[in-house]
N, C-alpha and C positions, 0 to 999 in steps of 0.2 A: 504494500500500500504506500500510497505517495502523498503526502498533503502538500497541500496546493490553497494559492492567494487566491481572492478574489480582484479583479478589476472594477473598481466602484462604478466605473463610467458606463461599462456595458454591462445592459439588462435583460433578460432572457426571460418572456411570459412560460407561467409554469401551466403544464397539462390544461382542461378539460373544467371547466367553470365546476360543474358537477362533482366533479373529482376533488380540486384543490383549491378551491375560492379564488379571489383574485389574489395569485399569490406572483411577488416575480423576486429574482436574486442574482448575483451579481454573478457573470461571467469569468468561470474558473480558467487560471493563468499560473506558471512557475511551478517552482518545487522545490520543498525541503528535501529533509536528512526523512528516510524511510522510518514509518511505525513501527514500535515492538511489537510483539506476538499480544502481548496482554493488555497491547492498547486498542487492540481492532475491534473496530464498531461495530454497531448493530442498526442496518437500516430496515425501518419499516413499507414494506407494500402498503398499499390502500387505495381505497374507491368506493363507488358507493355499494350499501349492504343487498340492495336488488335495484333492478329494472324492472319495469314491464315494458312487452314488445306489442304494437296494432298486429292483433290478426292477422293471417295471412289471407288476403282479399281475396275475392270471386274471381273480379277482374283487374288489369293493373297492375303495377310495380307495388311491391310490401313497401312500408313506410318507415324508415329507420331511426334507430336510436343512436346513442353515443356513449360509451362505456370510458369513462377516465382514470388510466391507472395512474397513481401518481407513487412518489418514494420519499420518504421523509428520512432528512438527516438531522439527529436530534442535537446535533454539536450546537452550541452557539458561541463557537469563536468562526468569526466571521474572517477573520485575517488567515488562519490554520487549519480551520475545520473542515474545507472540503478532501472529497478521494478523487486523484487524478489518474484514474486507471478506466481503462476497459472493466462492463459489466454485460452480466447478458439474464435477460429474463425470457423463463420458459411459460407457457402458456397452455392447460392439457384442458382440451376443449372435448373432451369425450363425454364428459357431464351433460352436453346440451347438444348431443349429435341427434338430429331429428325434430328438436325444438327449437333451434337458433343456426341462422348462417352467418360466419363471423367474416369481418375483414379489417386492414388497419387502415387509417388516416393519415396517410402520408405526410399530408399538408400541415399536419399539425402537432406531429411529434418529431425530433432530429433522428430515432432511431433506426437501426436499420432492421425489417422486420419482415417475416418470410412463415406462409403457413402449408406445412407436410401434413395432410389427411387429418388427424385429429388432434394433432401438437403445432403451436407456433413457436417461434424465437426472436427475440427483438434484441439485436445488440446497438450500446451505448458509449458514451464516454462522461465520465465525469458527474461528481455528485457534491452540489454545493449546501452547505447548511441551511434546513429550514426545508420545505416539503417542494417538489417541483415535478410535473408531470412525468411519465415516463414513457403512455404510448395510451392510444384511443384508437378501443375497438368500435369498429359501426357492424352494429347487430338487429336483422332483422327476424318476423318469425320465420321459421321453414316451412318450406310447402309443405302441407299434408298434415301440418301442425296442429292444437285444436285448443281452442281454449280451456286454460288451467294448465296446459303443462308446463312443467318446470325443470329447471335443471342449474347445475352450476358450472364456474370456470374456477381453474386452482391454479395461483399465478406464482411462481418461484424466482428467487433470483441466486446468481454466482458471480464471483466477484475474488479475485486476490485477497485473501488479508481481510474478509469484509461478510462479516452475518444478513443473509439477508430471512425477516419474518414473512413468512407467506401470507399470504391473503386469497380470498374463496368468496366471489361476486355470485347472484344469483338472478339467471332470467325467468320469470315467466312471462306467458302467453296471455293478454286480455287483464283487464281489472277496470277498476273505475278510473275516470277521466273529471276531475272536480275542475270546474273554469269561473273565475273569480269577473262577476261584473262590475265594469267599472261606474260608478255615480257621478251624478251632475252635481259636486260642489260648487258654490262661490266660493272663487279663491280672494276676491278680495276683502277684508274685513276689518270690520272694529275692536275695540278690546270691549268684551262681553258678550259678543254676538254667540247665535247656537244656533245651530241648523243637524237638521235628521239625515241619520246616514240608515239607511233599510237595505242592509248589506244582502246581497241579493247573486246564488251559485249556483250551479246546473252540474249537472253529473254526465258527461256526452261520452263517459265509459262503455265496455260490455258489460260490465257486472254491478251489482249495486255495491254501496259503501258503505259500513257498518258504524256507527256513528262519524262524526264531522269535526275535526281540528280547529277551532278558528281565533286567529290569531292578529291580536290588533296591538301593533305601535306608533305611539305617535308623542312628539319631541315635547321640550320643557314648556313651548308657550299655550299648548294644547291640554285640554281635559275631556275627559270620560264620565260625568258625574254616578252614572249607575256604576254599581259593584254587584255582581251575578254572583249567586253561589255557586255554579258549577263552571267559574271562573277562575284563577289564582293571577295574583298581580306580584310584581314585581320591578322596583325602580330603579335604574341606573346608577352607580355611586357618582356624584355631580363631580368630583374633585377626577374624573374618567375622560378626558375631554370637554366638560362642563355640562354636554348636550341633555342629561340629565331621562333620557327615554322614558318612559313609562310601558310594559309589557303586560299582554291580557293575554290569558290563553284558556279559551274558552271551550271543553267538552261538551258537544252536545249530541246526545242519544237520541236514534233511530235510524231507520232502514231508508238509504237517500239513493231514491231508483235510478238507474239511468236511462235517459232521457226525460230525465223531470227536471225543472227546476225551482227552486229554495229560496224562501225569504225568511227576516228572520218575526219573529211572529211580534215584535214590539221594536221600532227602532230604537239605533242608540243617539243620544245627542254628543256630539261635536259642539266645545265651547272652546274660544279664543279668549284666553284669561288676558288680563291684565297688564301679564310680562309678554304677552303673543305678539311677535316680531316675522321674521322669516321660522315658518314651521311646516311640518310633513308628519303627515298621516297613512301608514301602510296597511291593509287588511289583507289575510291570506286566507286560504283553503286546504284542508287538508283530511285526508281518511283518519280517526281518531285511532288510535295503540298509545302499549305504554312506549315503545321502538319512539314513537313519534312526538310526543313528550318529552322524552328525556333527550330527545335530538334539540329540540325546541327552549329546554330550560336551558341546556346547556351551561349547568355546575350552578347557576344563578339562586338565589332563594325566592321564592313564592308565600304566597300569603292569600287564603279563599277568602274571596267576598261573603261580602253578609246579608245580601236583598234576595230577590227573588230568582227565579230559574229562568237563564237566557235558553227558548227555545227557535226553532226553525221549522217553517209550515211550507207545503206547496204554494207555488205563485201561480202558474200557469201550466196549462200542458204543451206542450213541446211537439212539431212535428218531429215523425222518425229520422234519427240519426244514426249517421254511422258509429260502428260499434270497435271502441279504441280504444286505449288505454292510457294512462297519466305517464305520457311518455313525456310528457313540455312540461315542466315544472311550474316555468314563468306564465303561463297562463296561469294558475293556483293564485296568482297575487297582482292587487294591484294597489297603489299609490298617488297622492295627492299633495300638492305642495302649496299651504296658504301666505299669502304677505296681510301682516295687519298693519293697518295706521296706528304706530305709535314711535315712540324716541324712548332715546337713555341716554343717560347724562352720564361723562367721562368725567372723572375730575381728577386731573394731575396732583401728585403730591410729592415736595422736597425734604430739603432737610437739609442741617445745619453742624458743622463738624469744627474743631479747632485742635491747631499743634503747632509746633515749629518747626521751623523749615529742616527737611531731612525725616523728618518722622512719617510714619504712615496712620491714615483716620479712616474710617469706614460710612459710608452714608448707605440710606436705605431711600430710594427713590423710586414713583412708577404710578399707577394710578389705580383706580375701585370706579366700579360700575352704579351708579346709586339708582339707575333704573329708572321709570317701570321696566322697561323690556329686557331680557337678554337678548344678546346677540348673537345671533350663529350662521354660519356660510356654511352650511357640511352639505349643500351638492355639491359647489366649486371645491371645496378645501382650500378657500382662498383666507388668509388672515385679517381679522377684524380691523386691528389698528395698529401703528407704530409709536413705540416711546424713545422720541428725539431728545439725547442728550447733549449738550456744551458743555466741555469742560471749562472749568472756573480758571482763570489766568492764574498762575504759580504751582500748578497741580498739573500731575500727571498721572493716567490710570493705572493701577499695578495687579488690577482682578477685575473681572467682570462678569455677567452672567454669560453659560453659555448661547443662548438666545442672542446677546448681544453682538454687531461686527463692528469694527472700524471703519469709519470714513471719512471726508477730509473736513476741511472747516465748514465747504459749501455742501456739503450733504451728499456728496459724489462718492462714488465705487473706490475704494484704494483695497491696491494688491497688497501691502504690509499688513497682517492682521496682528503681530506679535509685539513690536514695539507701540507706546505711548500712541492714542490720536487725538485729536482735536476735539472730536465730536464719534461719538456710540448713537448707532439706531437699533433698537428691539424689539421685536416680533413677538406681538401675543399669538397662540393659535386661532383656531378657524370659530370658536367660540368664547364668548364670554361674558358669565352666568351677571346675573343682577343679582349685587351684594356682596361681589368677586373681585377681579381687575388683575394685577400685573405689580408683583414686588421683584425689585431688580438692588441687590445686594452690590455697591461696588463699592474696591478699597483704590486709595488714592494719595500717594506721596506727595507733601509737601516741600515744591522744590523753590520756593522762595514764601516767605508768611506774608502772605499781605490782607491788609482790615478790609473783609468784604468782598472778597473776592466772589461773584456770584456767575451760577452758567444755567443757562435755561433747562427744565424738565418739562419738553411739552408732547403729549399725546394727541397724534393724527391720523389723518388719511396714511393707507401705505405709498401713496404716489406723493414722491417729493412736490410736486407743479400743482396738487391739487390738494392741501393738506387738509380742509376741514371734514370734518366726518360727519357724510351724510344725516344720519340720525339722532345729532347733537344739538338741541336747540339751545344751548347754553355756550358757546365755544370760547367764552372769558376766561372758564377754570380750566381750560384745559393745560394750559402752562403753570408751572412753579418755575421753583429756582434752590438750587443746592447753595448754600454760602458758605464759605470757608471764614473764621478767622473775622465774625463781625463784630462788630463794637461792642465792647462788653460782655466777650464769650473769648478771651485770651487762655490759653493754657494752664496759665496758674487761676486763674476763676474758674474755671472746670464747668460754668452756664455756657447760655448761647442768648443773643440777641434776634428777637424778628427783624425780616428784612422791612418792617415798618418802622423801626426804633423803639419798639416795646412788645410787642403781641408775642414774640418768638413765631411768630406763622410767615414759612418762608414760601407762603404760595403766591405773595407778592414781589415785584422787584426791587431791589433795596435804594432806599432815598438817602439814606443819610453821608455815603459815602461814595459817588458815584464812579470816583477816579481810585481804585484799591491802591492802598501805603503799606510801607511793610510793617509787620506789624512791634512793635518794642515790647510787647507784653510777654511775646511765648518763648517760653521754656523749652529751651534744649530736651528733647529724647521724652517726651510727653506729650501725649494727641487723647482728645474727648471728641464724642461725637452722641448729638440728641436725634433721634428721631420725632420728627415735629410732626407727623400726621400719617395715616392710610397704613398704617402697620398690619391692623387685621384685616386688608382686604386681601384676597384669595387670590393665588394662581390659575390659572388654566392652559392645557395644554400640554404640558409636562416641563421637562427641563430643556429640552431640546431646543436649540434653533430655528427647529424650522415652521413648524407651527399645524401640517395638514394633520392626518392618520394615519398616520404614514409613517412615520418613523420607523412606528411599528407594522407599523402597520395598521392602524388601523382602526373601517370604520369603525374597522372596524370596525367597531366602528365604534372601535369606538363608542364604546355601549359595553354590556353586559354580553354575556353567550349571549342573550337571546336575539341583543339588538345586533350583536357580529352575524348570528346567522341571515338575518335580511339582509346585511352587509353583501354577505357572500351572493346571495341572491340576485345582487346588483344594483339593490336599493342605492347607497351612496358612495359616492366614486368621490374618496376624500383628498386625493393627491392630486394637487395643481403645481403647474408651471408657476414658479418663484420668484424668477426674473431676476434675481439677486443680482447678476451680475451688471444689468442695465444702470449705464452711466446718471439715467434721468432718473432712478428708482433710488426711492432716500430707505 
């Protein structure tokens, strides 16, 4: 076995939506010193636990599916962890000889793959940390085939140096076909408004479905007011990306024919609370099992309602449909995205530091959301605002967060990230909650003392040319000011003065000394520093720089299991184009 780097720059889509989510990783490059015997990994096979296939038609071409084998490398050293070697996965299709015809997708896997009578072989290279496709079968039914049969595929792998766990997919022939109808919302709204949602699914299956999955999420600005008992809920932890999800998953028993279709016998109300900003509402469909539950909770905790019993009645009768099975997933679900009229108010906040020159002070600067709305972009994954710093004349930065870059005095892109700049701009994430905001910790050497040295703290637009943030209707506070070294906050006083001349609130610019002196008060090899305000407002986003879902990944989504599996689904696609490096982009 070889470990092998990754190259950050190129990115390589992993397997079969179905298979491994949106997942993609970095294109394996080099090589180290070879593994020991007792360091050799264990990578897992996987995909999904069944299929079902349409029937084998009367007349016409069968209708096919997509089987996605993916392989998961559980290392997470990203620099070390991949295997740079030849693998080969075996494929023993005898299981489903007579009930499925198999073949690979060329287009869509790198592998190279080849099928002898009831065995395939798919050889590969290279297996980078984190899960990444390995080959997708398209599987139809067989002639002569009949509804219910069943059968499986048992997928191996080999490899130098390297375990691989098998995995064992299963097709059948025919099942239910549940199709999620879309409703006519208003997306435009108020904070308070409520509109009915009479969620509304048809079964265009062969077979019927033995109770119904149904599964509703929708973001922090949005509410559900009923709780069902044969509901369980569960909500996002905020401090997760901030998006804050709310999760329903709803059981409901009975016999759901196919070709009928379903309403649900009392709608539910959809209200746009208070904090309701840009928000999304997802409802899904699905055959009820404990399999599909526990796919659903996804590790997350639940908690049953306490009102009455969400049921679903016939709507209409349906002319005859053809007879298929829940081969499309993404019909099962469909989604909604509201804008409401409201604002939130950014309010920047500084802080006020003293020492003498050569010493180092630490300031806490950055802003809190005081709302009503939150704020969240999680279709784009684009980030809410920037927090532009100046530094104070006689100071230079010596720590920063890492969310924060360097750039020049005028707000511009500079290549030197490591020594001293001018000026720091800081990236919140793609959300952030009301009663939250952006603490940005930086430490900073005093290389000359001077009384009042003060440097702007102001939170904006992320476009240098365009700074005000749309949804601010207050945009006075959005600046502070960090002061070094103000009048009557000298080293050996160990206070701080507001840049008012008394208040200590340095969220205004300082009057009393506008040309900074140096200062005669401080004390050699001693530095105080107060923080004057926004201390307890919250992070979002994580620690990272960059601010999508991404990092991690994710929408995840970024959410809880339940809200990553819509993730996966396709719901929100959190990674956007940064632009960081754009000369015009502060």
């Amino acid at each position: 076995m070889t470990r092998i780097s990754p190259r950050p720059v190129l990115r390589r889509a992993a397997g079969s939506l179905a298979a491994a989510g949106l997942l993609a990783a970095a294109t394996l490059a080099g090589a180290a010193a070879p593994a020991q015997a007792d360091d050799a990994p264990v990578f897992t096979l996987g995909g999904p636990a069944e299929t079902a296939l349409h029937p084998y038609p009367e007349s016409g071409e069968p209708q096919h599916s997509t089987v996605g084998i993916s392989v998961n490398n559980p290392s997470q050293d990203d620099e070390d962890g991949g295997y740079g070697g030849h693998f080969t996965l075996t494929f023993d299709l005898s299981g489903v000889d007579g009930v499925a015809d198999v073949a690979f997708d060329g287009e869509s896997t790198s592998a190279d793959c080849r099928i002898t009578g009831t065995k395939a072989v798919c050889e590969d290279w290279g297996i980078w940390p984190g899960n990444q496709g390995a080959a997708d079968l398209t599987v139809t039914a067989a002639e002569g085939s009949e509804d219910g049969d069943t059968g499986t595929i048992k997928v191996t792998g080999e490899a130098e140096g390297v375990t691989f766990t098998p995995f064992t997919t299963r097709l059948t022939v025919g099942g239910p076909d549940l199709v999620m109808e879309q409703l006519p919302f208003d997306q435009e709204l108020n904070p308070g408004d409520k509109q009915q949602a009479p969620i509304t699914f048809m079964n265009r299956g062969s077979r019927d479905a033995d109770g119904v999955l149904l599964t509703l999420l929708y973001s922090r600005g949005l509410d559900i007011p009923q709780r069902y008992t044969n509901c369980e809920y569960t909500v996002d932890d905020p401090a997760d990306q901030g998006i804050g999800f709310t999760t329903a998953l709803c059981s409901v028993e009975g016999s759901f024919e196919a070709g009928e279709t379903y309403t649900l016998a009392t709608p539910l109300t959809i209200e746009a609370t208070t904090r309701a900003f840009y928000d999304t509402f997802v409802y899904r469909i699905h055959e009820d099992g404990a399999a599909q539950r526990a796919a659903q909770r996804a590790g997350a905790t639940f908690e049953r309602g306490d009102g009455s019993v969400l049921k679903a009645v016939p709507a209409k009768k349906k002319s005859a449909v053809a007879r298929g099975a829940d081969l499309n997933p993404y019909d099962n679900q469909q989604e909604v995205d509201f804008r409401t009229k409201n604002t939130a108010d950014f309010v920047a906040y500084g802080d006020e530091a003293s020492g003498a020159a050569g010493t180092t002070v630490k300031a806490d600067i950055g802003f809190r959301n005081e709302g009503p709305a939150w704020i969240g972009y999680i279709r784009s994954g684009e980030d809410v605002a920037t927090v532009d710093f100046t530094v104070p004349q006689g100071a230079s930065v010596t720590a920063k967060p890492d969310r924060c870059r360097a750039v020049t005095a005028e707000g511009k892109y500079r290549e030197d990230q490591k020594s001293p700049a001018p000026r720091y701009v800081c990236y919140t994430s793609m959300t952030v909650r009301d009663g939250a905001g952006l603490d940005l910790p930086f430490e900073l050497r005093i290389d000359k003392a001077l009384i009042g040295a003060s440097g702007e703290v102001t939170v904006r637009n992320t476009w240098l040319q365009d700074p005000e943030l749309p949804f601010d209707p207050k945009p006075a506070n959005n600046t502070a000011y960090l002061i070094l070294n103000g009048e009557g906050g000298g080293a050996d006083s160990g206070g701080t003065t507001g840049s008012d001349g008394g208040s200590g609130d340095p969220s205004t610019p300082p009057t009393s000394s506008p040309d900074p002196q140096e200062s005669p008060s401080a004390t050699p090899g001693t530095s105080t520093s107060t923080t004057s305000g926004g201390g307890s407002a919250g992070t979002t986003g994580g620690s990272g720089g960059g601010g999508g879902l991404a990092s991690t990944g994710s929408i995840a989504l970024i959410a809880s299991g339940t809200a990553a599996a819509a993730l996966a689904a396709g719901l929100l696609l959190f990674t956007a184009a940064r632009r960081r490096a754009a000369a015009q982009h502060g």
